[in-house]
C-alpha positions as CSV (number, residue, x, y, z in Angstrom):
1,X,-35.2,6.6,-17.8
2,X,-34.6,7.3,-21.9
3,X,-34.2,4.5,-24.0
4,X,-30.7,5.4,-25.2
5,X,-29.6,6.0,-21.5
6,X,-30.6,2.4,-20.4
7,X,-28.6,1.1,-23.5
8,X,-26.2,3.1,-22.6
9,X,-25.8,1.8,-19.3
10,X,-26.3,-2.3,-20.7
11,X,-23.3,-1.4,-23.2
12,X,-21.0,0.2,-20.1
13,X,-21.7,-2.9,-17.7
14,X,-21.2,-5.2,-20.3
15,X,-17.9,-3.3,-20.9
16,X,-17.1,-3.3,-17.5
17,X,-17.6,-7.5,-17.1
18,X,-15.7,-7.3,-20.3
19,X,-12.7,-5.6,-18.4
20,X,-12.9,-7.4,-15.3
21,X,-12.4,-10.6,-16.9
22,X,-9.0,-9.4,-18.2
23,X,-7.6,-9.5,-14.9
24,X,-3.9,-10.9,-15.3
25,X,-3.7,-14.8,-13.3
26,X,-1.1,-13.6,-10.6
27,X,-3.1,-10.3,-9.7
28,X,-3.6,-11.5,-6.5
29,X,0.5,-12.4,-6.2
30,X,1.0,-8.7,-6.7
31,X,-0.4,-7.9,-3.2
32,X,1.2,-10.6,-1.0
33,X,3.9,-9.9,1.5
34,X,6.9,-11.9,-1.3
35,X,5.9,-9.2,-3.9
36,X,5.8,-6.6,-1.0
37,X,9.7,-7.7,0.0
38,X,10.6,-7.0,-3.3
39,X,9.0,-3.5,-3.4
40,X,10.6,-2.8,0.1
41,X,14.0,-3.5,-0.8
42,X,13.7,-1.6,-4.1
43,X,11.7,1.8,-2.1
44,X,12.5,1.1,1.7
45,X,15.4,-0.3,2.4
46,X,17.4,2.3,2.1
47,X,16.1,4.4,4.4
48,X,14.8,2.0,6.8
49,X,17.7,-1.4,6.2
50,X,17.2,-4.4,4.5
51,X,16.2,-5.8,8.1
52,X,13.5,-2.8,8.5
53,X,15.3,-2.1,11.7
54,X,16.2,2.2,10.7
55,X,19.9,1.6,9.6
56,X,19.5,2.0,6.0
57,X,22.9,3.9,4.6
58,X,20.4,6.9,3.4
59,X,19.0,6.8,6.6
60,X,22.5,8.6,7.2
61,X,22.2,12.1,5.8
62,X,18.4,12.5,6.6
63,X,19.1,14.0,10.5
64,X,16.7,11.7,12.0
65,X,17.0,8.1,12.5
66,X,13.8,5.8,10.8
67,X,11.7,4.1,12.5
68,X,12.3,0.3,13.3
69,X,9.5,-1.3,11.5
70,X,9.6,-4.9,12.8
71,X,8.0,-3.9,16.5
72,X,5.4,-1.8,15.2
73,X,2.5,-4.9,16.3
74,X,4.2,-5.1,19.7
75,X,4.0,-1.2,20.1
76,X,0.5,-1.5,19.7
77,X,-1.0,-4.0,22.3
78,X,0.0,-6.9,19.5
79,X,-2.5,-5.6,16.9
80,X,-0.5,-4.8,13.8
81,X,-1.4,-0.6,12.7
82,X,-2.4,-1.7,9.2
83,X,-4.1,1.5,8.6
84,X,-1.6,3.9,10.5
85,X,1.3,2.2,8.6
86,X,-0.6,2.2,4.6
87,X,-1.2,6.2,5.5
88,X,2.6,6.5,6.5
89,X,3.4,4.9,3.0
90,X,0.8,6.6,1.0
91,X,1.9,10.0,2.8
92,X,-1.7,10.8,3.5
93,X,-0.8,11.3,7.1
94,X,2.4,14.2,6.2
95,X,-0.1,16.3,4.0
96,X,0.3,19.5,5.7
97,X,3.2,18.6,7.7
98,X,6.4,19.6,6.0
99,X,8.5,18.5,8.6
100,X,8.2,15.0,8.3
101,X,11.3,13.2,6.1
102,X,9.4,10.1,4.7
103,X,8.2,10.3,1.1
104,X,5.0,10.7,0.1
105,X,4.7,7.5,-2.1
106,X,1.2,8.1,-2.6
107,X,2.2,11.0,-5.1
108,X,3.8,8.2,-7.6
109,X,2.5,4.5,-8.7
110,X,1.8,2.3,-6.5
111,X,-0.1,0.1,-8.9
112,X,-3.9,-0.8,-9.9
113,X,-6.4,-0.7,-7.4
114,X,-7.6,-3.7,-5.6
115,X,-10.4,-3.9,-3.5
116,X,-10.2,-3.9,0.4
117,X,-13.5,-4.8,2.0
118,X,-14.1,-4.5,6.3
119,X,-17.2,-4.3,7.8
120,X,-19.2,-4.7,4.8
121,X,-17.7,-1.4,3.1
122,X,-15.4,-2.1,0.2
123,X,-12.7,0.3,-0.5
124,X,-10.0,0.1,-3.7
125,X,-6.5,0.6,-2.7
126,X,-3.6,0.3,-4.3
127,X,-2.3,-2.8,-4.6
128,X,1.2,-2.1,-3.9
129,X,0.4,-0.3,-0.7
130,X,-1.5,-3.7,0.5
131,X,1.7,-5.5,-0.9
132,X,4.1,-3.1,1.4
133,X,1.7,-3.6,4.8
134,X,1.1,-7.3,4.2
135,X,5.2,-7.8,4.2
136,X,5.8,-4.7,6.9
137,X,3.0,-7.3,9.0
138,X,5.2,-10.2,8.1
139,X,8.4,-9.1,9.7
140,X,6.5,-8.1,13.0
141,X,8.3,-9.7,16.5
């Protein structure tokens, strides 16, 4: 490797530690199930009722009735869907299907990227989507 492209390198990891260590205090507060109540009721709630149970007033006018989200675990043998329920969110699951009414919030903000490890692999997602499942897994009965 070239001189200038190893200091080049040293200058960007150095910059990178640099970065890292401006990580706000409550970063990890903005991906707890509290912070992912407050996102609900400002995204979901409408749709899906301030008691996730599909009787949100917009729910209404949208022909189809939304899913109760606080038996999601107990559909599924007790094992909350984490991943089937982040993709619902995100919209990743509707690309391609137009036929589907829920939002694709994955097309907007849903805040900086945290990182998600399992099984050794870690992955960044956004935060506010881990903020959405952690509460969504909180309200399960």
């Amino acid at each position: 490797m070239r001189q200038s492209a190893k200091r080049a390198l040293s200058a960007y990891a150095i910059l990178l530690i640099g970065v890292s260590g401006c990580v706000p205090e409550d970063f990890a507060t903005k991906t707890d199930a509290t912070y992912g109540q407050q996102l609900f009721v400002e995204s979901c709630a409408a749709c899906h009722g301030a008691a996730a149970d599909g009787n949100g007033t917009a729910a209404l006018g949208l022909g189809i009735k939304p899913p109760r989200l606080t038996n999601l675990s107990a559909a599924n043998n007790g094992i909350f869907p984490r991943d089937y329920v982040m993709s619902k969110i995100d919209g990743y699951s509707k690309r391609g299907h137009s036929g589907q009414v829920m939002p694709e919030f994955g097309a907007g903000d849903l805040g900086p990227m945290v990182q998600i490890e399992r099984d050794g692999i870690s992955t960044p997602v956004p935060a506010d989507l881990v903020a959405l499942a952690n509460y969504v897994e909180s309200i399960q009965k």
